[in-house]
C-alpha positions as CSV (number, residue, x, y, z in Angstrom):
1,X,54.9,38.0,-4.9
2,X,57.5,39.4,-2.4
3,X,56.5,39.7,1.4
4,X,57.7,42.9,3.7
5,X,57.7,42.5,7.5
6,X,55.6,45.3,9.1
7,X,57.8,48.0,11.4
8,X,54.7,49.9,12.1
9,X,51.3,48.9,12.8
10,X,49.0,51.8,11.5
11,X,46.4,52.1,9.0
12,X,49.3,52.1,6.3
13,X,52.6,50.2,6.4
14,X,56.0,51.3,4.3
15,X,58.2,48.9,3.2
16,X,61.9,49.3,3.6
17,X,62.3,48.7,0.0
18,X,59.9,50.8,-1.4
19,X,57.6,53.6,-0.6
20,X,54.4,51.8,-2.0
21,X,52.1,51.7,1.1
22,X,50.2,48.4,1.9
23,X,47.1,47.7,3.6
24,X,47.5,47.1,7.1
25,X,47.6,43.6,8.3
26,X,46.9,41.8,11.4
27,X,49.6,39.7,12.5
28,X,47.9,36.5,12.1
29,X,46.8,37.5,8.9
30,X,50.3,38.4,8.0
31,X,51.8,35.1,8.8
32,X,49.4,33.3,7.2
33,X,49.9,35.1,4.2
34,X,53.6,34.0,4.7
35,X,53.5,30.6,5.6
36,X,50.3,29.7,2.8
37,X,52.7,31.7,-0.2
38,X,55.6,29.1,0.4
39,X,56.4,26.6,-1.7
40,X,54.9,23.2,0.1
41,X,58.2,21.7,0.1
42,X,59.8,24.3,2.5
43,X,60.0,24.1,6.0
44,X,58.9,26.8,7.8
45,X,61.8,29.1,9.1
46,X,62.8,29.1,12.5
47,X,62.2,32.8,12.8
48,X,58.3,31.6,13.3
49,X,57.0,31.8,17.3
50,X,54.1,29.6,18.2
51,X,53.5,31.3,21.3
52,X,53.2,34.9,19.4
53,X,50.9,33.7,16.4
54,X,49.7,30.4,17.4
55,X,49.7,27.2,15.3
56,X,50.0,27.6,11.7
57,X,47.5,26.1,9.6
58,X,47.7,22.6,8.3
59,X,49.2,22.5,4.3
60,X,47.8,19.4,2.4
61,X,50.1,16.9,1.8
62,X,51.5,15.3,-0.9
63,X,49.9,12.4,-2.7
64,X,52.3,9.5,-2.6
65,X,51.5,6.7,-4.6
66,X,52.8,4.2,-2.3
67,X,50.6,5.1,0.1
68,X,47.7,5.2,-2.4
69,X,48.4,1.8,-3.4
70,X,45.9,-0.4,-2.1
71,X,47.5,-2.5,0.7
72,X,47.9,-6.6,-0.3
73,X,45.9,-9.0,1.7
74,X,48.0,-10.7,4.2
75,X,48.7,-14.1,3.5
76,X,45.7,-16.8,4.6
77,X,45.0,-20.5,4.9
78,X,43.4,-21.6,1.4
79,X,39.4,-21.2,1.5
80,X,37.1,-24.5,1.5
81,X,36.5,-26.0,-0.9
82,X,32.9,-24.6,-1.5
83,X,30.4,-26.8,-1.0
84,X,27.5,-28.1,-3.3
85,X,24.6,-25.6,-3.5
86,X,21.3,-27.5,-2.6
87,X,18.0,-26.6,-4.8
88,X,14.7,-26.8,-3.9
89,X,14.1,-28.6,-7.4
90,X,15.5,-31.8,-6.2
91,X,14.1,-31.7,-2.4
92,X,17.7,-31.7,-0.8
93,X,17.8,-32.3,2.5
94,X,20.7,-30.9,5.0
95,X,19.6,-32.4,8.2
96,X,21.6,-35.2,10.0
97,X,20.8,-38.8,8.3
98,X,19.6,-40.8,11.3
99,X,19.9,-44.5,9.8
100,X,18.3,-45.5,13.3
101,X,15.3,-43.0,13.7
102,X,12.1,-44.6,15.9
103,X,9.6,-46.2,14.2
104,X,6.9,-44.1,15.2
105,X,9.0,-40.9,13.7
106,X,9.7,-42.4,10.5
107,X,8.6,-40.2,7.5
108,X,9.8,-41.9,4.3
109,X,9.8,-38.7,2.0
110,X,13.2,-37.9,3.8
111,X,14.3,-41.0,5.8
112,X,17.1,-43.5,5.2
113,X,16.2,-46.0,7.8
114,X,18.3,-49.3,7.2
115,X,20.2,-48.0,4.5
116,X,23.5,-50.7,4.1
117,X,22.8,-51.8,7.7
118,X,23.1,-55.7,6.4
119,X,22.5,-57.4,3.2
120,X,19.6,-59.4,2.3
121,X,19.2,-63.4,2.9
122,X,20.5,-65.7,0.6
123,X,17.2,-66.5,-0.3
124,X,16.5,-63.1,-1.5
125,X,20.1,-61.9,-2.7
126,X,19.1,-65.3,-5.5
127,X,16.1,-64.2,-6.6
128,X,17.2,-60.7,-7.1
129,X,20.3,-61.5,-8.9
130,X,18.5,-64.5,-10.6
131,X,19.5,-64.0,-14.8
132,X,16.8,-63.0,-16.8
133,X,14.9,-65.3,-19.1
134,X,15.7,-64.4,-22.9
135,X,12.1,-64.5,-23.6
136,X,11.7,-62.2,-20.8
137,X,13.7,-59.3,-22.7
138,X,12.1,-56.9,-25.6
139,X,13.6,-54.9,-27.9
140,X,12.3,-50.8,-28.9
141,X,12.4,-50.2,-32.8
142,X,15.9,-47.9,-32.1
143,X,17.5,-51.2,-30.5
144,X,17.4,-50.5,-27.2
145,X,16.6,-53.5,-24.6
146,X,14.4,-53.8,-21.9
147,X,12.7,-55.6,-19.2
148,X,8.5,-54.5,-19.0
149,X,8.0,-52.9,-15.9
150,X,5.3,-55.5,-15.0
151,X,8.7,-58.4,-14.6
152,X,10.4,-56.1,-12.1
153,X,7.1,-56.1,-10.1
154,X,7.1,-59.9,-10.0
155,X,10.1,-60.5,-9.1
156,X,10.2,-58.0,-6.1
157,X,6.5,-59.8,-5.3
158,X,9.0,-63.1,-5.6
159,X,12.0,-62.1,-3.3
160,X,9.7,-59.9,-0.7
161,X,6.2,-61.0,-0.8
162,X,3.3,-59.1,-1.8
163,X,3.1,-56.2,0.4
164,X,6.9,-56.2,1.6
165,X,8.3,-53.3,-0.8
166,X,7.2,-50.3,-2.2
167,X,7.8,-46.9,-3.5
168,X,8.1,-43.9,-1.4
169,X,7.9,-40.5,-3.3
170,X,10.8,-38.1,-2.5
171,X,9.4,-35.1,-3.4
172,X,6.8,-33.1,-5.5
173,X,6.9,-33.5,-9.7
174,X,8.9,-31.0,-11.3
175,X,7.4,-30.2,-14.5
176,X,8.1,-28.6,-18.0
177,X,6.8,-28.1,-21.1
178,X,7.5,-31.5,-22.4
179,X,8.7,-33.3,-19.3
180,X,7.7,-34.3,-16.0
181,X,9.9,-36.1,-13.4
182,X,9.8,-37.0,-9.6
183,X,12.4,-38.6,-6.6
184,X,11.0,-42.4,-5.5
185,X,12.7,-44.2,-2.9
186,X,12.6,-48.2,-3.0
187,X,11.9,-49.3,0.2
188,X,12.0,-53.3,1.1
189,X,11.0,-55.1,4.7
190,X,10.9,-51.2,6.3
191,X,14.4,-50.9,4.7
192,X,15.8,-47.8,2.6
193,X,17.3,-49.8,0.0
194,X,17.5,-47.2,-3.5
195,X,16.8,-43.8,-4.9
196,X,16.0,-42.7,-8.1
197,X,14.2,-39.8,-10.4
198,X,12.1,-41.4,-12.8
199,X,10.6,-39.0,-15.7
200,X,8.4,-39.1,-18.6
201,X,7.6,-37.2,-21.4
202,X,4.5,-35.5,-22.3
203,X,3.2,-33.9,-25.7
204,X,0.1,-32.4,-24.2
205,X,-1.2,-31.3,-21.3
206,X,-4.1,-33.6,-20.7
207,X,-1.2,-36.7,-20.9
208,X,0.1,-35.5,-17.5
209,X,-1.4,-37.8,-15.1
210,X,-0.3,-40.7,-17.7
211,X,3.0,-39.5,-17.7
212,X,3.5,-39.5,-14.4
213,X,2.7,-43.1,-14.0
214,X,5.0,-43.3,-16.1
215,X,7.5,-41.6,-13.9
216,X,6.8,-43.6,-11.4
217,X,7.5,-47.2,-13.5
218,X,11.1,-45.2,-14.9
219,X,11.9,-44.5,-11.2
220,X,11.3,-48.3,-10.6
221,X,13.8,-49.8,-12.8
222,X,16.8,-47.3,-12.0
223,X,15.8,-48.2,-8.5
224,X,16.1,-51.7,-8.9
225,X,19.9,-51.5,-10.6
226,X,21.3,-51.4,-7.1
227,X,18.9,-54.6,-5.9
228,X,20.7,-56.4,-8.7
229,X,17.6,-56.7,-10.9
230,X,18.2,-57.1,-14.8
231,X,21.7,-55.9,-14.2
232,X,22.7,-57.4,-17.6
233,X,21.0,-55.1,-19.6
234,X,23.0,-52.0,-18.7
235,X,26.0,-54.6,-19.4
236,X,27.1,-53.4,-23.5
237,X,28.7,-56.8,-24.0
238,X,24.9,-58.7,-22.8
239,X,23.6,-56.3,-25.0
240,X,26.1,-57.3,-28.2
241,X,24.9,-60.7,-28.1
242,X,21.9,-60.7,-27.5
243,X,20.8,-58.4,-30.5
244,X,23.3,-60.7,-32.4
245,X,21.5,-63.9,-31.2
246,X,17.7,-63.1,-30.5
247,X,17.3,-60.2,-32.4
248,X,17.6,-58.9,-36.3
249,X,17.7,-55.2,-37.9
250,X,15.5,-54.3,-41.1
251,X,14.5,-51.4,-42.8
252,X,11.3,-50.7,-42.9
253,X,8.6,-47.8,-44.6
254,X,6.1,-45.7,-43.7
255,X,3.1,-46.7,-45.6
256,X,1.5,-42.9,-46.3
257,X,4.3,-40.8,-46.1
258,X,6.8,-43.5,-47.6
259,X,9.9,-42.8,-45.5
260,X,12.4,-45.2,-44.9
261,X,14.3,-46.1,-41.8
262,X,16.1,-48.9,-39.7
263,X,13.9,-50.7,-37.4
264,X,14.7,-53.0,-35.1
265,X,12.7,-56.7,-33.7
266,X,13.1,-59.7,-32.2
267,X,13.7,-62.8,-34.6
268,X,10.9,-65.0,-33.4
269,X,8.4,-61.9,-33.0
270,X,5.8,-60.7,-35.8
271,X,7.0,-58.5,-38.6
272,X,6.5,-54.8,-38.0
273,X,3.1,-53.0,-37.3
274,X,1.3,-50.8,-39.3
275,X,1.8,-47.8,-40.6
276,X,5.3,-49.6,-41.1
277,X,6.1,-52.4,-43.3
278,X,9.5,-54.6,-44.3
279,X,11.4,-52.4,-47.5
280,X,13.8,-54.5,-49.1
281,X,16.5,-52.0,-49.5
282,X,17.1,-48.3,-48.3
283,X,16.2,-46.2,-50.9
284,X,19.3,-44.2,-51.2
């Protein structure tokens, strides 16, 4: 496309290279015409005069990658560390712990009034961490020791008096298909003294209310670990010699479906109950 600067404005213009007559053109139309046929990259000439035909228009620019590019993040102070997320399963609580509060404002679902403010006696710091009586310990038929719930009773009855501990719920049950469990603080002498979720499980809906006494008794012995209470059976080399010592492993069968499987009992306890009886070798 070639351009021819207009000698005459008229209703046809010649130009001085060829006869071929043109339309007429304004002279703003003209110079845009001129300006807009240019290659981008040129500059426009000098010949051009702002005051006769006014600004020019405005040519997009270029795309230059580098200023595409998104710009980097200045450099920052490392975040936090982010912080545990509370859920409403477990009851958390974010207020301030006041280990101090008022009596009269004291609301044990969420207060830890007295916790570690001093130890116990030493009248009660021996009873609790008093060693347990051997005949005081059964055994479950997988081997697993334990201490009924009915001897951690008596001996909080023994170091605090009837009346002078208890069990606080922390919290409503959570409960699944098979499961149920619940928060209980242990509170001794109007002290927070242990926390603990306790859970049983359940095979059928109408065995919820018993498994959540149940709940309750579980939350009850993990409370009492920190009292010092039957510490030594959560100790494995108690545990070793006690099964070596007081107790004996036997397999044992089912009597209707004849199945045969390990079974533990204490030596000076009755042979095993029915539908189980003593099988003198494994069967395999």
């Amino acid at each position: 496309m070639f351009h021819c600067r207009p000698f005459l404005r008229a209703a046809a213009v010649y130009s001085p290279k060829c006869l071929i007559p043109i339309p007429a053109l304004t002279t703003r139309a003209y110079v845009t015409t001129k300006i807009i046929s240019r290659s981008t990259s040129e500059k426009i000439s000098g010949d051009y005069n702002v005051d006769d035909y006014g600004e020019p228009p405005k040519l997009p620019a270029k795309k230059n990658n580098a200023t595409n590019a998104t710009p980097s993040a200045p450099a920052s102070a490392p975040a936090p560390a982010q912080a545990f997320q509370n859920t409403e399963q477990f009851g958390a609580n974010t207020l301030p712990i006041d280990l101090n509060e008022p009596e009269e404002s004291r609301n044990w679902s969420k207060s830890f009034h007295g916790l570690s403010v001093q130890p116990f006696g030493p009248e009660v710091s021996k009873i609790l961490l008093e060693p347990l009586e051997p005949n005081d310990i059964e055994i479950k038929p997988d081997g697993l020791l334990y201490l009924p719930e009915i001897k951690y009773r008596r001996i909080l009855n023994k170091a605090f008096g009837p009346g002078g501990w208890g069990l606080a719920p922390r919290g409503e049950h959570s409960i699944t298909d098979k499961n149920i469990s619940r928060e209980y603080a242990l509170v001794c002498h109007g002290r927070f003294v242990s926390q603990a979720r306790g859970e049983q499980d359940y095979f059928d809906p109408t065995g919820i209310p018993t498994a959540a006494e149940g709940c309750k008794s579980n939350a009850l012995m993990r409370c009492c670990k920190d009292l010092g209470i039957a510490s030594e059976l959560w100790d494995p080399s108690f545990i070793r010699k006690f099964k070596k010592q007081y107790c004996v492993e036997s397999w044992v069968e089912h009597v209707m479906t004849k199945k045969k499987r390990k079974h533990w009992r204490r030596r000076d306890g009755e042979s095993v109950d029915y539908p189980y009886k003593e099988s003198t070798s494994s069967g395999m």
